[in-house]
HTML snippet that shows the backbone in 3Dmol.js (N, CA, C, O; Angstrom):
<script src="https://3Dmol.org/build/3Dmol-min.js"></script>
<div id="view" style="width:600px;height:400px;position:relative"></div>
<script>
const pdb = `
ATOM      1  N   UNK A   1     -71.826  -7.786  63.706  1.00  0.00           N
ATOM      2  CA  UNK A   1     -70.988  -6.835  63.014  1.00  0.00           C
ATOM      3  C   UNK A   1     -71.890  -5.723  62.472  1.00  0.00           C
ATOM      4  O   UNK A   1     -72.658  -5.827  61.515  1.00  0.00           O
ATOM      5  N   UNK A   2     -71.672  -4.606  63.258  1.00  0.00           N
ATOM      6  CA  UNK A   2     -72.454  -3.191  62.722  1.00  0.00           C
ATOM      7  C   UNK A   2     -72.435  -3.082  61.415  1.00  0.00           C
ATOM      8  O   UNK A   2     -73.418  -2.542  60.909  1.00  0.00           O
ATOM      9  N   UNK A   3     -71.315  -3.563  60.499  1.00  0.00           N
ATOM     10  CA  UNK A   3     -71.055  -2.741  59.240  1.00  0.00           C
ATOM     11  C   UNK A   3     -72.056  -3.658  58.099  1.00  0.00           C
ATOM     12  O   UNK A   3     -72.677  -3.247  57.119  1.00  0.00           O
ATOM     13  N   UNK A   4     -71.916  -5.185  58.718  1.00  0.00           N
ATOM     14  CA  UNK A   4     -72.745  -5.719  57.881  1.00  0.00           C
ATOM     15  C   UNK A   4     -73.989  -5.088  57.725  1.00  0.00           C
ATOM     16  O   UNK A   4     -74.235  -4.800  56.554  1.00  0.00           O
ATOM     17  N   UNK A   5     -74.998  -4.733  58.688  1.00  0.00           N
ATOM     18  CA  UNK A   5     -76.223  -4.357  58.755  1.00  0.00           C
ATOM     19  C   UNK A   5     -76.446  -2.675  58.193  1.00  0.00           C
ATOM     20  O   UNK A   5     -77.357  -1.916  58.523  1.00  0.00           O
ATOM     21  N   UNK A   6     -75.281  -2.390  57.234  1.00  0.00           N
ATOM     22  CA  UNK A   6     -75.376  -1.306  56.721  1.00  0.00           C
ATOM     23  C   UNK A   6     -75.744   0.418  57.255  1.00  0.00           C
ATOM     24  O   UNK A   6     -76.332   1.388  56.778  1.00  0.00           O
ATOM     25  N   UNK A   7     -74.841   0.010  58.799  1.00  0.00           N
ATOM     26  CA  UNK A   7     -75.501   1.110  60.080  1.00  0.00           C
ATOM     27  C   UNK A   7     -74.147   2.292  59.521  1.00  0.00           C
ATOM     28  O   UNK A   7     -72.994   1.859  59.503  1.00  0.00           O
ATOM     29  N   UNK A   8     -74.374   3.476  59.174  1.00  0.00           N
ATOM     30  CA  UNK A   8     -73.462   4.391  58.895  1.00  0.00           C
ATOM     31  C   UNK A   8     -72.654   5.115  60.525  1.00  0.00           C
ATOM     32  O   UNK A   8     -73.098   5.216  61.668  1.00  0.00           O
ATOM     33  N   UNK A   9     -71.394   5.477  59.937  1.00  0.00           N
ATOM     34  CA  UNK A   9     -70.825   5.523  61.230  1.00  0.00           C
ATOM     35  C   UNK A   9     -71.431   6.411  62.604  1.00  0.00           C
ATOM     36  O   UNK A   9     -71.469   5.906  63.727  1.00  0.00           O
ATOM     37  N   UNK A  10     -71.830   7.619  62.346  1.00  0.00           N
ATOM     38  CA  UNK A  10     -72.489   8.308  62.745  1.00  0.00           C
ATOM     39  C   UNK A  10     -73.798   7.505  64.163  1.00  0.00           C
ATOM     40  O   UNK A  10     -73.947   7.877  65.327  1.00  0.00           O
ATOM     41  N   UNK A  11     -74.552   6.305  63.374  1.00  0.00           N
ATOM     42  CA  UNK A  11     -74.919   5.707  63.929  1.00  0.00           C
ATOM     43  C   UNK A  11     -74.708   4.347  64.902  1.00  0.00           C
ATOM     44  O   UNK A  11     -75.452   4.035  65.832  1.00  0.00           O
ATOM     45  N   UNK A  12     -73.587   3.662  64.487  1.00  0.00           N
ATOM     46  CA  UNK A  12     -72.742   2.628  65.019  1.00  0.00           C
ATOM     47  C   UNK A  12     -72.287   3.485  66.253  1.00  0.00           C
ATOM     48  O   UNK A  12     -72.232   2.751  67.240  1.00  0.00           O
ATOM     49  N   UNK A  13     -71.861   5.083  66.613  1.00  0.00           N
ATOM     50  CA  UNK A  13     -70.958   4.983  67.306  1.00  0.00           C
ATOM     51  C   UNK A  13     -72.044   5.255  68.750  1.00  0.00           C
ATOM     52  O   UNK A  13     -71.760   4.950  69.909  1.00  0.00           O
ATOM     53  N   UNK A  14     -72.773   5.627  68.479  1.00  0.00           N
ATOM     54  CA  UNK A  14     -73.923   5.591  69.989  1.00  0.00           C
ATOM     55  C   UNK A  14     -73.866   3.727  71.125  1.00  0.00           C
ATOM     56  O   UNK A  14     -73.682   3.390  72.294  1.00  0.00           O
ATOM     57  N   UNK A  15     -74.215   2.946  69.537  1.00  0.00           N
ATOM     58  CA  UNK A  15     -74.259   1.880  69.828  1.00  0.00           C
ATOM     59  C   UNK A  15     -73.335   1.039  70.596  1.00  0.00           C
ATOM     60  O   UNK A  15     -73.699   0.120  71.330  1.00  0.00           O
ATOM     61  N   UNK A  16     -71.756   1.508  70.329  1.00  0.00           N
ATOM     62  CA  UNK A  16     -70.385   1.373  70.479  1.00  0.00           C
ATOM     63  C   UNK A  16     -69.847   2.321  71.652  1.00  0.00           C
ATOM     64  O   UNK A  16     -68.623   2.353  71.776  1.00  0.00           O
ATOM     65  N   UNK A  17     -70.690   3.170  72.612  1.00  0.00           N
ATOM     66  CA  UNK A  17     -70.117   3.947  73.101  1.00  0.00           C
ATOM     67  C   UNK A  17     -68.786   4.427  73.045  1.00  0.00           C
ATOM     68  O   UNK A  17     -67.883   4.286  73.869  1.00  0.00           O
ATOM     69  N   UNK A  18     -68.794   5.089  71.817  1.00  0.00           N
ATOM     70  CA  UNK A  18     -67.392   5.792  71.076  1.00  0.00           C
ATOM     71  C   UNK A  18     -67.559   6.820  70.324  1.00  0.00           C
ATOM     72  O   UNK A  18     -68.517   6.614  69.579  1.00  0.00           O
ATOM     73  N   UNK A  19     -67.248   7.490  70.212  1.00  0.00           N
ATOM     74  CA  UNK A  19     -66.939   8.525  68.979  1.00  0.00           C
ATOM     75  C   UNK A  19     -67.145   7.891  67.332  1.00  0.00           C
ATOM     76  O   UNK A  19     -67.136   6.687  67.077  1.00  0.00           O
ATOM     77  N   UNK A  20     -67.279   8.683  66.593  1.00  0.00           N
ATOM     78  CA  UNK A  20     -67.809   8.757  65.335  1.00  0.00           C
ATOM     79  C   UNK A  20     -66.329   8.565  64.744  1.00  0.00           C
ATOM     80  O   UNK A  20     -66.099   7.598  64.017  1.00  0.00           O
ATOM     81  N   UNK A  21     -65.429   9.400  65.029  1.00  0.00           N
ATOM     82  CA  UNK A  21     -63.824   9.155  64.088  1.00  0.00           C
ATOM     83  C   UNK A  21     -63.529   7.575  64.773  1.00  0.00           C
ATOM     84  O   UNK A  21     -63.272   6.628  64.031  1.00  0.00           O
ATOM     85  N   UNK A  22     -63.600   7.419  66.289  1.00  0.00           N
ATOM     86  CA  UNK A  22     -62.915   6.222  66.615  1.00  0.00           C
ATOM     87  C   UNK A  22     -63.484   5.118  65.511  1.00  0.00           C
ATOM     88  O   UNK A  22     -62.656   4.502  64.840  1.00  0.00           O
ATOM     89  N   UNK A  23     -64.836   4.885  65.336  1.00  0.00           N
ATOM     90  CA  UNK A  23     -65.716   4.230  64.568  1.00  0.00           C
ATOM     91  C   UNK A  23     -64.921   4.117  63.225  1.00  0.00           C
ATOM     92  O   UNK A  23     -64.158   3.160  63.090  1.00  0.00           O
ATOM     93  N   UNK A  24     -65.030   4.872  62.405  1.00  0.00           N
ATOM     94  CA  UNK A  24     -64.305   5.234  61.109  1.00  0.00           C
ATOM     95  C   UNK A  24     -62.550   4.268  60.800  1.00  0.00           C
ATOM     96  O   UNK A  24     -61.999   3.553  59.963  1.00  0.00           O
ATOM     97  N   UNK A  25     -62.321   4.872  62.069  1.00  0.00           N
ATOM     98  CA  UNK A  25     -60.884   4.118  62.256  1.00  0.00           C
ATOM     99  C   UNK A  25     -60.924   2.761  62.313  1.00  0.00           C
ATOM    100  O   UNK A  25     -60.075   2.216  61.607  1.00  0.00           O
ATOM    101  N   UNK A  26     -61.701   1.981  62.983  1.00  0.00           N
ATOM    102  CA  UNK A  26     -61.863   0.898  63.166  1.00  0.00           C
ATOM    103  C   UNK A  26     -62.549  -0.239  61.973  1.00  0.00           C
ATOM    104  O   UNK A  26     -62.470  -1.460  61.834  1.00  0.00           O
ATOM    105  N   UNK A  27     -63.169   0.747  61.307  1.00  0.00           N
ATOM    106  CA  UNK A  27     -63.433   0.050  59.871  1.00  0.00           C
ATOM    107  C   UNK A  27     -62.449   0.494  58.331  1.00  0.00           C
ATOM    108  O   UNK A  27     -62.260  -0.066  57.251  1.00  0.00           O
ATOM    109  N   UNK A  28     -62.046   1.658  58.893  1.00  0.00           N
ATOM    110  CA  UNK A  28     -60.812   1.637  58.064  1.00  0.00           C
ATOM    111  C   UNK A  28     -59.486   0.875  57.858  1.00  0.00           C
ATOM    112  O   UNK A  28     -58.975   0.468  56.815  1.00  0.00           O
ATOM    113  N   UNK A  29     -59.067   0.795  59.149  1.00  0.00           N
ATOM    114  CA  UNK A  29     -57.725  -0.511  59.159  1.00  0.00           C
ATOM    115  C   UNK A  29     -58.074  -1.865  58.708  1.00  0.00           C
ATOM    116  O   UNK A  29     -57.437  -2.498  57.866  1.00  0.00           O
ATOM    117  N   UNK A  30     -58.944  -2.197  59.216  1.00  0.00           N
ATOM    118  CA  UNK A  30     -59.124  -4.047  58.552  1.00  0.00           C
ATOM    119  C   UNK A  30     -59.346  -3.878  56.842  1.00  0.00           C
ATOM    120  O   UNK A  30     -58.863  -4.677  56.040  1.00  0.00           O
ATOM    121  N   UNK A  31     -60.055  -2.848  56.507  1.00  0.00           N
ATOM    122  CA  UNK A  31     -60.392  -2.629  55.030  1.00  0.00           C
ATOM    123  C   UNK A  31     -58.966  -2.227  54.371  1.00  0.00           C
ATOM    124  O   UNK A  31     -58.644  -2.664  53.266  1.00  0.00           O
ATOM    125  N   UNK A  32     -58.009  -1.232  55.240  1.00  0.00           N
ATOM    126  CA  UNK A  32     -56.548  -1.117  55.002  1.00  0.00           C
ATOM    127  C   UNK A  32     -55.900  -2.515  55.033  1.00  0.00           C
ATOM    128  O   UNK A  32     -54.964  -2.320  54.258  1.00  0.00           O
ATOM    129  N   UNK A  33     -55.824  -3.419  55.310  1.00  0.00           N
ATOM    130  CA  UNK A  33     -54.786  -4.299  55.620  1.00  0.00           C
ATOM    131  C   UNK A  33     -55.365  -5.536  54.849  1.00  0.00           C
ATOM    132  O   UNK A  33     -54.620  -6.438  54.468  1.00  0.00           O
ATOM    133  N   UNK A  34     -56.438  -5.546  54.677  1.00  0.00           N
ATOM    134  CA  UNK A  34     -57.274  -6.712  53.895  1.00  0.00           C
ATOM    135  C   UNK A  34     -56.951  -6.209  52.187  1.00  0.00           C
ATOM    136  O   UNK A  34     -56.648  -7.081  51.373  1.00  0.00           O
ATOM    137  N   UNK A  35     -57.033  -4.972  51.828  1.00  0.00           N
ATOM    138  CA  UNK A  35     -57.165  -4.397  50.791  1.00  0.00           C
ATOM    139  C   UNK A  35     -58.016  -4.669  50.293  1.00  0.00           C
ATOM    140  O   UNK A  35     -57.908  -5.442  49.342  1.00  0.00           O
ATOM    141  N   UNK A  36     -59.377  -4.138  50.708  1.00  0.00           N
ATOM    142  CA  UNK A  36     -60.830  -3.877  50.176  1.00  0.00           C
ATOM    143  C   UNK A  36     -61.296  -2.763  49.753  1.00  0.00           C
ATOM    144  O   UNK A  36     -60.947  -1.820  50.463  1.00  0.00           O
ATOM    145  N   UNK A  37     -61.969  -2.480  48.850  1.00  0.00           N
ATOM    146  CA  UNK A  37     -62.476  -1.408  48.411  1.00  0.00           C
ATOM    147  C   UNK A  37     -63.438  -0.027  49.225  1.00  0.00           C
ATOM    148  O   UNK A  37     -63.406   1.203  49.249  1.00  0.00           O
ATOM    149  N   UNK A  38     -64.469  -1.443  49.978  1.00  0.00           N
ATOM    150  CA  UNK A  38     -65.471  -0.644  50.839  1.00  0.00           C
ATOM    151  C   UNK A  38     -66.133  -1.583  51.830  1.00  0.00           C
ATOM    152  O   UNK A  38     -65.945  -2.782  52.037  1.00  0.00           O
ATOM    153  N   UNK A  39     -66.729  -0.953  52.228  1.00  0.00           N
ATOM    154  CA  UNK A  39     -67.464  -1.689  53.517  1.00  0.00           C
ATOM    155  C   UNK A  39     -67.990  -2.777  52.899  1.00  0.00           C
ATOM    156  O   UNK A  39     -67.901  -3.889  53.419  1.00  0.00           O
ATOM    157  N   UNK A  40     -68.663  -2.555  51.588  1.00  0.00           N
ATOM    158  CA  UNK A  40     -69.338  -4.011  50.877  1.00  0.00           C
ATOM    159  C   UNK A  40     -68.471  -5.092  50.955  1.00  0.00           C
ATOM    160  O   UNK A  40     -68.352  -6.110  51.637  1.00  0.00           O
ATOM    161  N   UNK A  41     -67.898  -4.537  50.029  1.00  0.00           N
ATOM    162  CA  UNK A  41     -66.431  -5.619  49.950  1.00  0.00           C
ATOM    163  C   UNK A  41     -66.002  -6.200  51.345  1.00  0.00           C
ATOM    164  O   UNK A  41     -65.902  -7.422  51.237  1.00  0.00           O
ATOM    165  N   UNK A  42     -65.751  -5.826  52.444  1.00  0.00           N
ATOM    166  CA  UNK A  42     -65.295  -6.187  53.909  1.00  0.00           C
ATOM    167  C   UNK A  42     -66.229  -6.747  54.107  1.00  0.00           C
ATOM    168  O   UNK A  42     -65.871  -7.867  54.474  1.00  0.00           O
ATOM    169  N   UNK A  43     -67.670  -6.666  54.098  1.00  0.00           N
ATOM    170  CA  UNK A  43     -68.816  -7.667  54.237  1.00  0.00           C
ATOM    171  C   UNK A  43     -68.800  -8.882  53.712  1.00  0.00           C
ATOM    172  O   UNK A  43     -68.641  -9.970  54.265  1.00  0.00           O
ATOM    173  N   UNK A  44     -69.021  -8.547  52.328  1.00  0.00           N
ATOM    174  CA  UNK A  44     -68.474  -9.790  51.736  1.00  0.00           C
ATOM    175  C   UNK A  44     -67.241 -10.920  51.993  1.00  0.00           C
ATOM    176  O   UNK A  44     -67.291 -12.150  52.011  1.00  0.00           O
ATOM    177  N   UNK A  45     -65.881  -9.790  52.225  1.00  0.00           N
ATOM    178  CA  UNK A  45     -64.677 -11.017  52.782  1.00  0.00           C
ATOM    179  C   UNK A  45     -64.689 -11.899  54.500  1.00  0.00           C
ATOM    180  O   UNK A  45     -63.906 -12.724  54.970  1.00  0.00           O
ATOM    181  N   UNK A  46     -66.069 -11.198  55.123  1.00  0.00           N
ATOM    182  CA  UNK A  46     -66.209 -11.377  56.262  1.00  0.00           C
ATOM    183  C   UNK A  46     -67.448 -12.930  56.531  1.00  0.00           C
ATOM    184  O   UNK A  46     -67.524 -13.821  57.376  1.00  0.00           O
ATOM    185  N   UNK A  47     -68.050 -12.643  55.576  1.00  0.00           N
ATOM    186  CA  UNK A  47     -69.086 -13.640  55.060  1.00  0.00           C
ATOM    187  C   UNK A  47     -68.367 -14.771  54.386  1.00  0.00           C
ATOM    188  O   UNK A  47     -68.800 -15.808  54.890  1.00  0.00           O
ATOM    189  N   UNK A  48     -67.237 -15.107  53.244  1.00  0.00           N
ATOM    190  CA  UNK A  48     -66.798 -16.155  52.632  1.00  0.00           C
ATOM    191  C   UNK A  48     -65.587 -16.418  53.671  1.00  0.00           C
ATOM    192  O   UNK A  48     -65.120 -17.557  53.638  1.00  0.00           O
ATOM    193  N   UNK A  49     -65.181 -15.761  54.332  1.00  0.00           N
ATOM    194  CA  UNK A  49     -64.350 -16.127  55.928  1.00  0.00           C
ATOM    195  C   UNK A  49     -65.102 -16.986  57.169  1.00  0.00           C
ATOM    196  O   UNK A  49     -64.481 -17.667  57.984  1.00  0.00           O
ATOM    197  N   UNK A  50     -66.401 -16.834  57.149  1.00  0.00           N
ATOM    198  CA  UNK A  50     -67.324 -17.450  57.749  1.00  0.00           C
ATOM    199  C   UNK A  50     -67.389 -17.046  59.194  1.00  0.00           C
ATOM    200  O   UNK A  50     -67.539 -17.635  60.265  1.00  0.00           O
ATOM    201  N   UNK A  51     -67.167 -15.453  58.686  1.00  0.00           N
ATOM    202  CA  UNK A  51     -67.347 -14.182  60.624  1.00  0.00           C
ATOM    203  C   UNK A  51     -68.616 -13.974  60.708  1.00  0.00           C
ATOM    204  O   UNK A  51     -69.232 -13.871  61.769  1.00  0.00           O
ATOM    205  N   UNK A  52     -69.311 -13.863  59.060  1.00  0.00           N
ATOM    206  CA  UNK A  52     -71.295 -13.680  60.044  1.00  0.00           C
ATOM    207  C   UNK A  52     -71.868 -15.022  58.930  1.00  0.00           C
ATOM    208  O   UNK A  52     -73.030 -15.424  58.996  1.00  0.00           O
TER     209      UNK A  52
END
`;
const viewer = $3Dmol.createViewer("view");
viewer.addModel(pdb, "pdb");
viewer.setStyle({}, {cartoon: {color: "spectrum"}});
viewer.zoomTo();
viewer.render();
</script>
């Protein structure tokens, strides 16, 4: 998970062969629908979920 390793979008999206907004989007909805604050927070609910 890119976001854990604190990679800003800009940089994730090379990695992802995608665009920089697609990127954005894709960490925006789960953080939308989870109702998290920020990427920390999504790290964190991703970690006591036992995803990394």
């Amino acid at each position: 998970m890119l976001v854990s390793e604190g990679l800003p979008t800009d940089e994730m999206a090379p990695k992802l062969v995608i665009g920089a907004a697609t990127v954005h989007t894709h960490v925006y909805r789960p953080r939308h629908k989870l109702n998290v604050r920020d990427r920390a927070q999504l790290v964190s609910f991703a970690h006591s979920c036992g995803l990394l």
